[in-house]
N, C-alpha and C positions, 0 to 999 in steps of 0.2 A: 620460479614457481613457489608458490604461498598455502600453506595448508591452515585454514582455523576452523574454530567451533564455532558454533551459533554461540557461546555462552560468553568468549572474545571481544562477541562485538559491543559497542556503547548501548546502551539500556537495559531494560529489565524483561524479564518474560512477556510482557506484553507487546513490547515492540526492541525489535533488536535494529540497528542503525551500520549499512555496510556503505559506504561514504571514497568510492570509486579512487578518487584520487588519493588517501592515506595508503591505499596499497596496489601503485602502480596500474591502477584498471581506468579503463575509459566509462563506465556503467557503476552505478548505485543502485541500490537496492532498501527497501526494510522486509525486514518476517515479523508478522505481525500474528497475537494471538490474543482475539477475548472474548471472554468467558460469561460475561453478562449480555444481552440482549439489549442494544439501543446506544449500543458502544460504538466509536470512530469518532476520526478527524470532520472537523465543521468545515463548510465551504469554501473551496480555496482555490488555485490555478498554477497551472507550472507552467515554462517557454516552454515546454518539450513533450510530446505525449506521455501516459502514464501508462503503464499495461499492468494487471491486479491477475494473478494465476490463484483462482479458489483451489485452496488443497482442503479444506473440510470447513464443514457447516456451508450459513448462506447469510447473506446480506443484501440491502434493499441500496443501490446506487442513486442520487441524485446526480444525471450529468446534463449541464445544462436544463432547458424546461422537462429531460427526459425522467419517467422514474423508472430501474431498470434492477428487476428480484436476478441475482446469482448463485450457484449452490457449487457446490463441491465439486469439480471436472469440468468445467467454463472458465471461462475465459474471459475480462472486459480489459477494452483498448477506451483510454479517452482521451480523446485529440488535444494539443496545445493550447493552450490560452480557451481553454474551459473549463465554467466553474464546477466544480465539481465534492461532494462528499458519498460516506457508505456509512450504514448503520448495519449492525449484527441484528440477526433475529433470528427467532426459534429460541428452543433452553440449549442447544449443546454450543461447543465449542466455533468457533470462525477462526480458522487459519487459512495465512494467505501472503504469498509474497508479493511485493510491488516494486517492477522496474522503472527506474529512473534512468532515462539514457543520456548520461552527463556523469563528467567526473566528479562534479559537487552538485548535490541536490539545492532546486530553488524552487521558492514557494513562497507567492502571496496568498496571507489569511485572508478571506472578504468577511466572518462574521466571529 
C-alpha cells in the first residue's frame, strides 16, 4: 500500500497526472482543475473508455456528433475510440477527475 498527495503527482494545479503503472496500479487517472471558462483538452480519442466524475462547476462535452452540458454530481462515460473534448463554462471553478482504465494512459490528438 501507497499513500500520496495530489501535490506528488507530475503537474501543476491545473491538471495533476496519476499514471497507473509508476505505482503498481492497473488504472490512471488525472484531477483536473480550471478556473477560466473555455478551458480543456482539444479533440482526441483513447483505445479505452474514458469516465469524467464532475466534482464541481460544469462543462460543455463534445463526444462524437454529440454536445453534452455536465455540472457538479454527474457523471460522463465516453466509449473508446471516440473523438472526444470538454470545455469549462460559467465564471467558477471545474474540477473533475478522469479515469483512464490502463496502466499507461494513451491518447491520440485529432486537432
Amino acid at each position: 500500500m501507497r499513500k500520496l498527495r495530489f501535490e506528488d503527482l507530475p503537474g501543476r494545479e491545473r491538471a495533476r497526472r496519476f499514471e497507473g503503472a509508476d505505482h503498481g496500479a492497473t488504472t490512471s487517472f488525472f484531477i483536473t482543475r480550471y478556473t477560466e471558462p473555455g478551458r480543456g483538452p482539444d479533440l482526441h480519442v483513447h483505445p479505452y473508455d474514458e469516465t469524467f466524475i464532475m466534482l464541481e462547476g460544469s462543462a460543455t462535452f463534445t463526444v462524437g456528433d454529440e454536445q453534452i452540458d455536465a455540472e457538479a454530481g454527474e457523471i460522463v462515460v465516453v466509449p473508446a475510440n471516440t473523438p472526444h473534448k470538454f470545455k469549462s463554462k460559467g465564471d467558477g471553478v471545474l474540477r473533475q477527475v478522469t479515469i483512464h482504465p490502463a496502466e499507461r494512459m494513451e491518447q491520440e490528438d485529432l486537432e
